[in-house]
C-alpha positions as CSV (number, residue, x, y, z in Angstrom):
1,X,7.6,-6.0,9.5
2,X,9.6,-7.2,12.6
3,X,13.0,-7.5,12.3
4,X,13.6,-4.7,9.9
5,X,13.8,-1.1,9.6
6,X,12.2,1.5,10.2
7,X,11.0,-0.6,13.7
8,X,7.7,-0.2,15.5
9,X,9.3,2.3,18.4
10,X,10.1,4.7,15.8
11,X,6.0,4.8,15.0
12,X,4.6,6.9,17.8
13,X,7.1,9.8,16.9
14,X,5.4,10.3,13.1
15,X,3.0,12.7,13.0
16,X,0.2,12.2,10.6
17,X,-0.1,15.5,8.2
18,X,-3.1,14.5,6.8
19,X,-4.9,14.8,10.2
20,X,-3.1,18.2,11.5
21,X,-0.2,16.5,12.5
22,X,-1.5,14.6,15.0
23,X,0.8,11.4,16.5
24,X,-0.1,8.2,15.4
25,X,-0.9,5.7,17.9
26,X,1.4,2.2,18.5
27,X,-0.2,-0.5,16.7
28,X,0.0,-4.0,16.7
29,X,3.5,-5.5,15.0
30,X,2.8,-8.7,13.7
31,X,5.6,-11.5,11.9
32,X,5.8,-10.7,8.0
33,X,5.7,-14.7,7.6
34,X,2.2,-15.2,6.1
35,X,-0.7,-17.1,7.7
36,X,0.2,-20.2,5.3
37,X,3.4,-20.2,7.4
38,X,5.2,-20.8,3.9
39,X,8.0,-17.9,3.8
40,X,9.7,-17.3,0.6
41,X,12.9,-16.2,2.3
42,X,12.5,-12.3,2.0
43,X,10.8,-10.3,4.8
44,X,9.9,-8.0,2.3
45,X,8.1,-10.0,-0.1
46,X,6.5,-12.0,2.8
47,X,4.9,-8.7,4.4
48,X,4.0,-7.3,1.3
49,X,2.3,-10.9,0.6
50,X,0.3,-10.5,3.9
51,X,-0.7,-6.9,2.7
52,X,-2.2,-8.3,-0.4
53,X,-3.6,-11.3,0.9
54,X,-5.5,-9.0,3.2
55,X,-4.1,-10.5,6.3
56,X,-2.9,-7.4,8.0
57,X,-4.0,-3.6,7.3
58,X,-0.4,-1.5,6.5
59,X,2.9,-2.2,6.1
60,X,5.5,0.2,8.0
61,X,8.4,0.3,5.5
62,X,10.8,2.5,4.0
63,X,9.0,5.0,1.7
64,X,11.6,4.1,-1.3
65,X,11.1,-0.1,-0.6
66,X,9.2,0.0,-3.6
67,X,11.4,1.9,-5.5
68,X,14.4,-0.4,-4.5
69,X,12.6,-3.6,-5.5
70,X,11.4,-2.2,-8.7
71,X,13.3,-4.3,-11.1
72,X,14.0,-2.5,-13.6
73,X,15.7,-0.1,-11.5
74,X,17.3,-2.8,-9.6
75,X,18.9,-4.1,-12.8
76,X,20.2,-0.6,-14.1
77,X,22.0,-0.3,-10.9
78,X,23.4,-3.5,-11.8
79,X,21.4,-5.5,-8.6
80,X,20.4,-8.6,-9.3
81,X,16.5,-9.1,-7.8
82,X,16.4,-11.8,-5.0
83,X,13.1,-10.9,-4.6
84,X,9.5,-11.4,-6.4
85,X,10.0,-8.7,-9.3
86,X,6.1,-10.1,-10.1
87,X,4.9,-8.7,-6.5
88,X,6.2,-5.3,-6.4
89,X,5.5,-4.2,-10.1
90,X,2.3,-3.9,-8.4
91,X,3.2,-0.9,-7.1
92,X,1.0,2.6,-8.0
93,X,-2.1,0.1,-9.1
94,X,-2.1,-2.9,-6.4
95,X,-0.9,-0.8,-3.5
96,X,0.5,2.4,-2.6
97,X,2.2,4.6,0.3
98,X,-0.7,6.2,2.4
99,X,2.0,8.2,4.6
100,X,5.3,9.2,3.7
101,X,8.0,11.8,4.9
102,X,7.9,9.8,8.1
103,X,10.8,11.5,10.0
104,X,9.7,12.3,13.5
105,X,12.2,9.4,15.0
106,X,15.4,11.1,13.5
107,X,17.7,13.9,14.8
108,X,20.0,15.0,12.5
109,X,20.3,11.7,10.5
110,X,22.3,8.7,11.6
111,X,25.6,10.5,12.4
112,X,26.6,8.1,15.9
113,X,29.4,7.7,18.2
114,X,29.9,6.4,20.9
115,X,31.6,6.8,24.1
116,X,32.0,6.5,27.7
117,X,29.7,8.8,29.7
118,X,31.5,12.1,30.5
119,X,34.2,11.8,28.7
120,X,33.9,14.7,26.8
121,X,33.7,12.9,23.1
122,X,30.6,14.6,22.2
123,X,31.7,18.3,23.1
124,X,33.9,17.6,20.7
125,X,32.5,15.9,18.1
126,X,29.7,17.7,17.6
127,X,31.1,21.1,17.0
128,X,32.9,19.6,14.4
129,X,30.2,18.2,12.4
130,X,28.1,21.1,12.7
131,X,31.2,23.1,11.2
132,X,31.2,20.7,8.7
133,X,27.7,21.0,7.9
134,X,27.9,24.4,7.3
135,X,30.6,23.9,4.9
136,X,30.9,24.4,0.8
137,X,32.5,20.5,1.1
138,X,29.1,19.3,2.9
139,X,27.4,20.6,-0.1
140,X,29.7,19.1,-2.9
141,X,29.5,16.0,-1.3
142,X,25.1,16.2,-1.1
143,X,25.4,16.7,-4.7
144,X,28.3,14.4,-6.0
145,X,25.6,11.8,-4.4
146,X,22.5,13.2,-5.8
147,X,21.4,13.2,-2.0
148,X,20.6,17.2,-1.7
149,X,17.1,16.9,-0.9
150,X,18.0,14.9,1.7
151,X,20.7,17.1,3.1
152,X,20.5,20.0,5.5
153,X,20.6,23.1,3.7
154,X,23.2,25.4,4.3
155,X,24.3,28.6,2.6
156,X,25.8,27.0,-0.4
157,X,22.5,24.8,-0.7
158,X,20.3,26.8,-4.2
159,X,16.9,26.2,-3.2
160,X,15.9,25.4,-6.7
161,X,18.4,22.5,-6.9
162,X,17.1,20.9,-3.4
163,X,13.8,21.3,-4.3
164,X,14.0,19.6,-8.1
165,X,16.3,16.6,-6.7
166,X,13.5,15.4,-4.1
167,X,11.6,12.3,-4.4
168,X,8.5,11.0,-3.9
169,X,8.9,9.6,-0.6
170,X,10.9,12.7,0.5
171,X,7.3,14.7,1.3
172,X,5.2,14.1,3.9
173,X,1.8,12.7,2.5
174,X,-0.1,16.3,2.6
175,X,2.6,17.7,0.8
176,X,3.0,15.1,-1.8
177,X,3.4,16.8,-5.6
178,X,2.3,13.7,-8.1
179,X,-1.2,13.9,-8.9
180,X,-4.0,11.4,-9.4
181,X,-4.7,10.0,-5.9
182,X,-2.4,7.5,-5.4
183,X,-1.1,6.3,-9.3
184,X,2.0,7.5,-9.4
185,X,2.0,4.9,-5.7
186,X,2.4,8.0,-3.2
187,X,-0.5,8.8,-1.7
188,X,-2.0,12.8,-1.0
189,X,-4.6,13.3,1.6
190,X,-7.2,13.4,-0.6
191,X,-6.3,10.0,-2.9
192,X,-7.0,8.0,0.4
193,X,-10.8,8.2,0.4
């Protein structure tokens, strides 16, 4: 889907577990508009509709998109839908995530400055946040926002609590836990025969 994240560059960085973690190739971007050239003003919806229409193959998209623009979740986080509620309830019976845990492109999250070259901002900023990282704070804070699975683990990190406050999209494909193929709308290995 052009014009939103994750973008195409990032592809070629992803490993694919199911086939022992081998790189996938670049493919061909295309516009999310559909072939009837009739967009309903959301990128999302659009792509989706050319994934459904049969018009392209995939959709490279956040693994928690659907989740997002579920609407009953949308609405119990007090979001009101601007998108096709209709479309994405198809998700786990219509379509489904074939590859997830995607996370190849990133380093260390999406911590950025920025600074002249050689002027010595990094050397000092990153010491910092590596201290911090390795801090009881950097914890409290991964938990307050239910975000520990997502967090790098540090000694104040119970493995039992990262583990049980993972989601779906947080496994790579081969790892995924849900069972039945591709129901629960995350994909293992074996549900994409």
């Amino acid at each position: 889907m052009t014009g939103w994240a994750p973008t195409s560059d990032t592809i070629p960085f992803c490993v694919n577990s199911c086939n022992n973690g081998t790189k996938y190739g670049a493919p061909t971007m295309v516009a999310s508009t559909p072939a009837s050239g009739a967009s309903s003003g959301n990128a999302n919806d659009d792509a989706l509709t050319k994934l459904m229409n049969k018009e392209v193959d995939a959709m490279w998209v956040y693994a928690d998109q659907a989740r997002n623009y579920n609407c009953t979740y949308s609405l119990s986080k007090g979001i009101v839908p601007s998108w096709n509620c209709t479309l994405w309830a198809g998700f786990g019976t219509q379509f489904a995530y074939v590859a997830t845990g995607l996370n190849g492109h990133a380093q260390n999250g999406t911590t950025l400055t920025m600074s002249r070259k050689g002027s010595g901002i990094p050397e000092i900023i990153n010491p910092c946040i590596q201290k911090y990282m390795e801090s009881e704070d950097y914890f409290k804070v991964c938990k307050q926002f239910g975000v520990a699975g997502h967090c790098y683990p540090n000694k104040y990190f119970d493995a039992h609590y990262a583990e049980t406050h993972m989601y779906p999209w947080d496994y790579d494909t081969k790892s995924q836990p849900s069972s039945g193929g591709c129901s629960s709308g995350y994909c293992q290995c074996n549900g994409l025969a």
